[in-house]
C-alpha positions in Angstrom: -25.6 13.0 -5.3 -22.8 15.3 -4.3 -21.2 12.5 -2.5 -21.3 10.6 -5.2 -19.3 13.5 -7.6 -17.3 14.1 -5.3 -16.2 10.1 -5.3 -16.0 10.0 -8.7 -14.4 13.3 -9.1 -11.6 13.3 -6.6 -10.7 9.8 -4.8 -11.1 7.9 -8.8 -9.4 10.5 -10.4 -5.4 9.0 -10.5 -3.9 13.1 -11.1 -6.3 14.2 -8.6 -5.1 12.0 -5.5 -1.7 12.4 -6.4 -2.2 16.7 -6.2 -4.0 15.7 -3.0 -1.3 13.9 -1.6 1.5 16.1 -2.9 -0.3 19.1 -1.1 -0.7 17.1 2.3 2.7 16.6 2.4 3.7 19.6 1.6 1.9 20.7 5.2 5.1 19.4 6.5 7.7 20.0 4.0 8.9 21.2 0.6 11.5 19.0 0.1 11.2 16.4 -1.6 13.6 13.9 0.3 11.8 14.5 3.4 8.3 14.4 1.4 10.1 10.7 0.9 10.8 9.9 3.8 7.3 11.0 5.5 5.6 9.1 2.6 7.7 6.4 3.3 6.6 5.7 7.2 2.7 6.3 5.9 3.1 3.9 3.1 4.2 1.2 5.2 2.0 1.8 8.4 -0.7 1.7 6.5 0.2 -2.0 4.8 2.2 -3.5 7.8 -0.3 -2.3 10.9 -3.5 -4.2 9.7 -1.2 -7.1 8.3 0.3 -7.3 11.9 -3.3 -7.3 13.5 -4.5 -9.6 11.2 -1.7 -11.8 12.2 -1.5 -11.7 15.9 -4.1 -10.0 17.3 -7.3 -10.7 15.3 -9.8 -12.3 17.9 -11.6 -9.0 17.9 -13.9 -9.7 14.7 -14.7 -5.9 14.5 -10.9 -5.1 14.1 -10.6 -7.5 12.1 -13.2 -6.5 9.3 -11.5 -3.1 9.9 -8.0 -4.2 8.5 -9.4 -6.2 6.3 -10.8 -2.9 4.7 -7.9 -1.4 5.0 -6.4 -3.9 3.1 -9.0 -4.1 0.6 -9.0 -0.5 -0.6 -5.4 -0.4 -1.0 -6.0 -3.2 -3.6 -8.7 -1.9 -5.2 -6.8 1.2 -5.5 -4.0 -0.5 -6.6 -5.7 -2.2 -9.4 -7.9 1.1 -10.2 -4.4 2.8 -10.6 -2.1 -0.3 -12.5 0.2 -0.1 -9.2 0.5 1.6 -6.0 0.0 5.2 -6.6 2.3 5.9 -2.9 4.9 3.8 -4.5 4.9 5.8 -7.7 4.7 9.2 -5.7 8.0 7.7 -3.9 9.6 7.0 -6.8 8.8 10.6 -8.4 10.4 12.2 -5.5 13.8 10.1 -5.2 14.1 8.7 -8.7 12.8 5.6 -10.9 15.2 2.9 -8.9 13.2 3.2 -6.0 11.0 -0.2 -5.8 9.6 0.3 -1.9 10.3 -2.5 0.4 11.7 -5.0 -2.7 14.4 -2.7 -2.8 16.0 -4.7 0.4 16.2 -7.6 -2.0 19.6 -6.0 -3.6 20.9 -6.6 0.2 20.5 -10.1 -0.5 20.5 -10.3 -4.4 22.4 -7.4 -6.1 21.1 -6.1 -9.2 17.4 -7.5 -8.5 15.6 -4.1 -8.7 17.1 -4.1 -12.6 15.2 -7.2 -13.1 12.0 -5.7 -11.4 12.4 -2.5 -13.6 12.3 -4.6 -16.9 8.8 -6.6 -15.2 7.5 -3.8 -13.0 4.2 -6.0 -12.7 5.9 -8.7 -11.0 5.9 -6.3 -8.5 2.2 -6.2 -8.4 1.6 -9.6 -8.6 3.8 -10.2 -5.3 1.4 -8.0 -3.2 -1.9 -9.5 -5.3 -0.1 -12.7 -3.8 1.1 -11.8 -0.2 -2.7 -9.6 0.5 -4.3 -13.0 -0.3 -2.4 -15.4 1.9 -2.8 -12.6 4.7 -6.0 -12.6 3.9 -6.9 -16.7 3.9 -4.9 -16.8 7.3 -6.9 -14.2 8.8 -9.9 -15.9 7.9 -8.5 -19.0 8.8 -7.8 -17.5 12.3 -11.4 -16.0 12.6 -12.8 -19.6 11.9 -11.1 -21.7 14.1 -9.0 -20.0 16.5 -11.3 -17.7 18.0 -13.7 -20.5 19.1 -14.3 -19.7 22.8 
């Protein structure tokens, strides 16, 4: 039952996790630019890695369902939360024009991330869409691919 409490208590809780992850990253710094930047690289290691297996490397089924997982959880979380809570932790340290990855879009399109900041959930709905597909093609993969 203490596992349980503890669930509910400290990994639901939305104020909780962010205290949590505030205080793990102050382990390396109190800055908050380089809290960023450290956020940053585990934000996107966590998303891109099992993306990356699932896409070239997945004939190991165990690995697979692993990444998967991975994947999972962060959109649970994500839903749990109404949007990535790493994202929003990024933007509280540099400022609200911070959008994650989207924001290479303004390369490309200037003035996009003013249109995501007036429909933040499109945002949402974007990762919703891309974990799916990499989700059907790793499936896909499993299925017919790794026939041997």
């Amino acid at each position: 039952m203490k596992l349980l409490d503890y669930i509910l208590d400290y990994i639901l809780d939305y104020k909780k996790r962010i205290i949590i992850i505030d205080n793990f990253l102050n382990i390396f710094s109190s800055n908050k630019y380089e809290k960023f930047y450290i956020l940053c690289f585990i934000h996107y290691i966590l998303f891109f890695i099992p993306c990356y297996y699932i896409f070239f490397f997945s004939k190991n089924i165990i690995l697979f369902y692993i990444s998967f997982l991975i994947l999972f959880i962060q959109f649970v979380l994500n839903i749990i939360d109404k949007g990535c809570i790493l994202l929003k932790l990024e933007r509280k340290y540099i400022g609200k024009s911070w959008f994650g990855i989207y924001n290479i879009g303004n390369l490309f399109y200037p003035n996009i991330c003013d249109y995501f900041n007036k429909n933040i959930n499109i945002i949402f709905i974007n990762y919703i869409i891309i974990s799916i597909c990499i989700t059907i093609y790793g499936i896909y993969k499993i299925i017919y691919f790794n026939k041997t």
